[in-house]
C-alpha positions in Angstrom: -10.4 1.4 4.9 -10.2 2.6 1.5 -13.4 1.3 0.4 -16.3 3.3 -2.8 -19.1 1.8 -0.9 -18.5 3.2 2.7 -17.8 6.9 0.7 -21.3 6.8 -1.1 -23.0 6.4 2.6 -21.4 9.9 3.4 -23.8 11.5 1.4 -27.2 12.8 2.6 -30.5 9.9 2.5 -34.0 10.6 3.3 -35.5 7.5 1.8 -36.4 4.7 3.6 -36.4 2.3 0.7 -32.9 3.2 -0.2 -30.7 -0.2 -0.2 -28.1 1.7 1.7 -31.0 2.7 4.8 -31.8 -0.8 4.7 -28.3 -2.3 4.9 -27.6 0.7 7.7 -30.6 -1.1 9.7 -28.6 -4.4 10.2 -25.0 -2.8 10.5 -23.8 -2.4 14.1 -21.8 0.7 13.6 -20.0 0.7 16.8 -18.7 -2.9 16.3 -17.4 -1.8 13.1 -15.8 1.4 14.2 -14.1 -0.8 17.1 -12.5 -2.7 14.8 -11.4 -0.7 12.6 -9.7 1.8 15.3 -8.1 -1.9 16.8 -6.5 -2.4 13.4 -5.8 0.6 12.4 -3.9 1.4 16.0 -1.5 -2.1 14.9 -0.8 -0.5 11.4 -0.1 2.9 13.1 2.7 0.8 15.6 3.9 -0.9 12.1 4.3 2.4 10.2 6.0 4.1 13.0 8.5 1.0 13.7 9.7 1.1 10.2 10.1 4.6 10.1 12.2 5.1 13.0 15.8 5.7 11.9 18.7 2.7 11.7 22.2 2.4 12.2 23.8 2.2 9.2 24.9 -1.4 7.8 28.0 -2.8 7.2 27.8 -5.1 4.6 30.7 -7.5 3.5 30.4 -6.1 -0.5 29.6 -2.3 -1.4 26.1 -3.4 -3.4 25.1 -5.1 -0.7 25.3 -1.5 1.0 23.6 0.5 -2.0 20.7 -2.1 -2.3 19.9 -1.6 1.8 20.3 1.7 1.6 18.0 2.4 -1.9 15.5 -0.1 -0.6 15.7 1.7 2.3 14.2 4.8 1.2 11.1 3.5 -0.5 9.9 1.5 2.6 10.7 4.7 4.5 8.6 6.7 2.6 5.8 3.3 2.3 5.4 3.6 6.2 4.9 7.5 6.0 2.0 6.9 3.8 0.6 4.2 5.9 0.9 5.7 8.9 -1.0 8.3 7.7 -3.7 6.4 6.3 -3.9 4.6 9.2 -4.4 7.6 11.4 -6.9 8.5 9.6 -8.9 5.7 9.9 -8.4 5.6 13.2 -9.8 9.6 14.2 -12.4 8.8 11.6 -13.6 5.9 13.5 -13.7 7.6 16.6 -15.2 10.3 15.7 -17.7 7.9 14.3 -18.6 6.4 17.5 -18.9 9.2 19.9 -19.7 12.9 17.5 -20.5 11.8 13.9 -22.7 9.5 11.9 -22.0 7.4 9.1 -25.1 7.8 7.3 -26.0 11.8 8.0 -29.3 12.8 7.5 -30.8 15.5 5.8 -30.3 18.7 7.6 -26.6 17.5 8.6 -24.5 19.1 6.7 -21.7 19.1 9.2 -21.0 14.8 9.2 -21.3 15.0 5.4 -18.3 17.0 5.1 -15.9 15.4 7.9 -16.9 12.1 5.8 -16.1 13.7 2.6 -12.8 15.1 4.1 -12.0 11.8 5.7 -12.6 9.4 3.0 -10.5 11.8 0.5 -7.7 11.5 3.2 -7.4 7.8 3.8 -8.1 7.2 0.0 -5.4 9.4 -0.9 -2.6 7.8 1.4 -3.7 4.3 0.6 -3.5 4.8 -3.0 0.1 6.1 -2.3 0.8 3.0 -0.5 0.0 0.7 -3.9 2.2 3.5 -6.1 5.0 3.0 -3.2 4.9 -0.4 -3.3 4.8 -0.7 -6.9 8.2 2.1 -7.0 10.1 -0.5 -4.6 9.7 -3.7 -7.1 10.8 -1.6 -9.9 13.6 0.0 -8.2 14.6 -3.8 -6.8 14.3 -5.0 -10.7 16.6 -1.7 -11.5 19.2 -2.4 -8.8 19.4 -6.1 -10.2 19.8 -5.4 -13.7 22.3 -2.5 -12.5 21.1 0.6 -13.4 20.1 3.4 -11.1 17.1 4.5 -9.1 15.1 7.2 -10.3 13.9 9.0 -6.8 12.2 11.9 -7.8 9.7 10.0 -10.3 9.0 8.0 -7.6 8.0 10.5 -5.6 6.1 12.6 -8.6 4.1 9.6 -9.5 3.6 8.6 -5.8 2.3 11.5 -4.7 0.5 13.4 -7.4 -1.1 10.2 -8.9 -3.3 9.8 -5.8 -4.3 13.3 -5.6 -5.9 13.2 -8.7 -7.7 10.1 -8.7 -8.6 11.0 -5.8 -10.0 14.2 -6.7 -11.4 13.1 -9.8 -13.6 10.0 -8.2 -14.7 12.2 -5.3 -15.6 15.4 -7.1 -17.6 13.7 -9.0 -19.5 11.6 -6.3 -19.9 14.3 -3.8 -20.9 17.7 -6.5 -22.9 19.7 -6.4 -25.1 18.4 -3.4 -23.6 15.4 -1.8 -27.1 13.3 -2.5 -25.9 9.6 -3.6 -29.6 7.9 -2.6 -30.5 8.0 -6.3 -27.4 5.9 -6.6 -28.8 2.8 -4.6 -31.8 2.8 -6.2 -32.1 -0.1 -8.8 -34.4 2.1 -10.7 -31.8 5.0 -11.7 -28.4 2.6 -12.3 -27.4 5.4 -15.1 -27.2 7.8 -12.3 -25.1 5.3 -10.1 -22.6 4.8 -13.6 -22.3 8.9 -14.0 -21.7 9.3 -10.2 -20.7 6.1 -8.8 -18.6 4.5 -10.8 -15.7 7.0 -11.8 -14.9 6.7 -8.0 -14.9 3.0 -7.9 -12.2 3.1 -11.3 -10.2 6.0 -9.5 -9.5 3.5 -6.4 -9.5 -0.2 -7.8 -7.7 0.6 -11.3 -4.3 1.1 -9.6 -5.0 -1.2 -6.6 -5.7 -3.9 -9.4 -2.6 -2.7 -11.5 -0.1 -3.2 -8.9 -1.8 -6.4 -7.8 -0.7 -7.7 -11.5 2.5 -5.7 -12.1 4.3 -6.7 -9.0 4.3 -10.4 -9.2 6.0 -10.0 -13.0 8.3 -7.8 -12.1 9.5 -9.9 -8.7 10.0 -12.9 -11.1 12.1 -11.0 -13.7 14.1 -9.4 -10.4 14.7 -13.0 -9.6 15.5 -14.6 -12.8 18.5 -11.6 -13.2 20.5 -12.2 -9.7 19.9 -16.3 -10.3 21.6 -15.5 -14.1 24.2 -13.1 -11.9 25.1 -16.2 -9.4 25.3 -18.6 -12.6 27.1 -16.2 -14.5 29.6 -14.8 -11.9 31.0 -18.6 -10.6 31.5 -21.6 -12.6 29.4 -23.3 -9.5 26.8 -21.7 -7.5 27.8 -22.9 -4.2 25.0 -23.3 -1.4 25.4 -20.1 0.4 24.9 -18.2 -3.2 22.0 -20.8 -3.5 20.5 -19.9 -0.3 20.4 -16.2 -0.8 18.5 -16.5 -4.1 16.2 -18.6 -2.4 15.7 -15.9 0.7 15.5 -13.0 -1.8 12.4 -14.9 -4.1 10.8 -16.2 -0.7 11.1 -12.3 0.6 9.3 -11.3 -2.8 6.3 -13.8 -2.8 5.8 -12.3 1.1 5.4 -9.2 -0.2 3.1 -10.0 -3.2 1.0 -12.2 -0.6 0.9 -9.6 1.8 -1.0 -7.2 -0.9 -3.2 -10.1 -2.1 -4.1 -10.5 1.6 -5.1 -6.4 2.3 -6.5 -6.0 -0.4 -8.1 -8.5 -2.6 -11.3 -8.3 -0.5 -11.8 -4.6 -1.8 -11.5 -6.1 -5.5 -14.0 -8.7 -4.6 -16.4 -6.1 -2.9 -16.4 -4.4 -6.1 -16.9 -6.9 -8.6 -19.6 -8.8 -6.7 -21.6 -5.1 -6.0 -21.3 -4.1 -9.2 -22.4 -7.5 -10.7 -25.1 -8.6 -7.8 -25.7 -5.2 -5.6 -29.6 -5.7 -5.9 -29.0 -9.9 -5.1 -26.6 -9.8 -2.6 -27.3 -10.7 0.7 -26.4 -7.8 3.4 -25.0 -10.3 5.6 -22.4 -10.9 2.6 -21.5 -7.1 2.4 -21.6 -6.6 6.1 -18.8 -9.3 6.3 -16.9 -8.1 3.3 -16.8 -4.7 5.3 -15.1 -6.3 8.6 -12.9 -7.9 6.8 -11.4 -4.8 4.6 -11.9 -3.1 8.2 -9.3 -5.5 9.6 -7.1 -6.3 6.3 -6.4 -2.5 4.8 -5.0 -1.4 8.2 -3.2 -3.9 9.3 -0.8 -3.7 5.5 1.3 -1.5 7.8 1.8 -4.0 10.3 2.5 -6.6 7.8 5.4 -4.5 6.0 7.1 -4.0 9.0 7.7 -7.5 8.9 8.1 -8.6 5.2 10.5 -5.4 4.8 12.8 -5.9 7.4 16.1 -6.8 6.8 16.3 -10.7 6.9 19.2 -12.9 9.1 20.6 -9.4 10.7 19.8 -7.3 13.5 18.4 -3.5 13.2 20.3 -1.3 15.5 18.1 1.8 16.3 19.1 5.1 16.7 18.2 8.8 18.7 18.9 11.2 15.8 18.9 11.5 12.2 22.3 12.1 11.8 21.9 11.2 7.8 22.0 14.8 5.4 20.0 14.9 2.2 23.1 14.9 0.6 23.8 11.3 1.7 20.5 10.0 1.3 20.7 10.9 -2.5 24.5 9.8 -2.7 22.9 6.3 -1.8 19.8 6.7 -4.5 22.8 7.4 -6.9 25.3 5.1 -5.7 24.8 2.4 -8.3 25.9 5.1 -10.8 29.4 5.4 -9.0 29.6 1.8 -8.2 29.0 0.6 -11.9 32.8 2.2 -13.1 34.3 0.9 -10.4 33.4 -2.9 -11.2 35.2 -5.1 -13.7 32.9 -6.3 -14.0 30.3 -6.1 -11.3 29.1 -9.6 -11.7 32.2 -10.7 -11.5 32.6 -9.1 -8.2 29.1 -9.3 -6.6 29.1 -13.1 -5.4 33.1 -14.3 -5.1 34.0 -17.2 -3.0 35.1 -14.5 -0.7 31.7 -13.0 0.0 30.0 -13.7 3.3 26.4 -13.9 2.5 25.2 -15.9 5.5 22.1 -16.6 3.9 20.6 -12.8 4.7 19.1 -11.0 2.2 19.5 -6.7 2.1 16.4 -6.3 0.0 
């Protein structure tokens, strides 16, 4: 899990009073560790099942076609950085249980590191994850109000955005000496701000920004293709009805699905940060099994939400696809918007067989 509390126990304690020693005294790390692995193995099978190449769809109108195939690509490249931070929550946890500790001690310098390592590499692909997911609702808005994708800022932002804040929050947590215990002591809080507390803004500044972003720009996604039914037909008949209906229940999955993974690592932070030295350990315990089994398991739940609704996904042996294609389909909109006269005239005609499914 992707969690600023579990990352400040990598670093080396030798006092007995410090509040994370105590909480280590009533956490049973082994239960923890199994669950985390048992999640993290279903998000691994979710990543994996989305990433596995498709036959290509035959839709019965061409955007139907560009908006699989550009939605496509994003949920492609969602599931790579899942899968990833799901692996490594799963080799972190077993290494965990059977070679490493949680809470090294003094004189082992060799578990501080592998924790350092492996918290950088599971914060880093879950902070992907949110800039993924935020890159397919504003490529879905784009596609609806007709204008083209823009692929390679996706992938700049996507990529390099987490390796910063990344970098920044950890570098700054775990240099020069990798000793946090100052940080749980309720007698030096300006060390925890100066040490502490950059991490926690590197992880739950975006997590919290996509958590707000999303939902607005899934409603104004909606509002355009009800305005492009309305607009294209002097009645919106049921089966254009239905597929505006499919596409905005599709969207609320999605945003629920993100609440679900990972509004228990907002309320981790807000309620340790407001009542770390009043909190109960049972209450942060539990908030740690439950990010153990909701971060995870967001690969599982994409597979799901993601898929294409009402039709069946044909799987295929090779990747058959060039490059060349997969950007012909990023730009398709741009060759499909001359060809249109225009394209909400075109895009739901009596002639159109929607059949209720939905290609986003």
């Amino acid at each position: 899990m992707a969690d600023p509390t579990i990352q400040t126990f990598c670093c080396h304690h030798n006092n007995s009073t410090d509040m994370a020693v105590v909480i280590m005294q009533e956490f049973d790390t082994d239960a923890y560790n199994t669950v985390c692995m048992l999640s993290s193995a279903m998000g691994i099978l979710g990543a994996v099942y989305q990433v596995l190449p498709r036959e290509e769809s035959n839709f019965p109108h061409r955007w139907h076609t560009f908006s699989a195939a550009r939605g496509r690509e994003i949920i492609v490249w969602l599931a790579v950085a899942d899968l990833f931070a799901s692996l490594g929550v799963f080799i972190r946890s077993a290494l965990w249980m059977n070679f490493k500790s949680i809470m090294p001690t003094e004189d082992d310098t060799s578990s501080v590191v592998f924790c350092a390592i492996s918290s950088a590499w599971t914060q880093y692909f879950y902070t992907a994850t949110w800039i993924w997911t935020l890159c397919y609702a504003i490529d879905m808005r784009l596609l609806l109000i007709e204008r083209p994708g823009h692929p390679r800022y996706y992938h700049a932002v996507a990529w390099m955005c987490p390796a910063i804040l990344t970098t920044f929050g950890l570098s700054i947590l775990y240099t020069p000496d990798a000793k946090c215990s100052s940080c749980h002591n309720s007698t030096s809080l300006s060390s925890a701000v100066l040490r502490i507390l950059p991490n926690y803004c590197a992880t739950y500044i975006p997590l919290a920004v996509v958590m707000i972003t999303n939902p607005t720009l899934y409603m104004a996604a909606t509002r355009d293709l009800t305005a492009a039914v309305s607009c294209s037909m002097s009645q919106v008949t049921g089966r254009e009805r239905k597929l505006v209906q499919t596409v905005r229940f599709k969207f609320a999955l999605t945003n629920l699905v993100y609440y679900i993974c990972w509004m228990p690592n907002l309320i981790n932070g807000v309620l340790l940060w407001t009542l770390w030295f009043k909190l109960p350990i049972k209450v942060i315990i539990s908030l740690w099994y439950i990010m153990a089994v909701t971060n995870p398991l967001q690969a599982f739940f994409n597979a799901l939400v993601y898929q294409k609704w009402g039709r069946s996904e044909k799987f295929r042996l090779s990747w058959r696809r060039t490059l060349s294609d997969r950007v012909h389909d990023w730009r398709g909109v741009n060759t499909l918007l001359p060809e249109t006269t225009p394209l909400l005239n075109q895009r739901f005609t009596p002639h159109t067989s929607i059949n209720g499914s939905s290609s986003l």
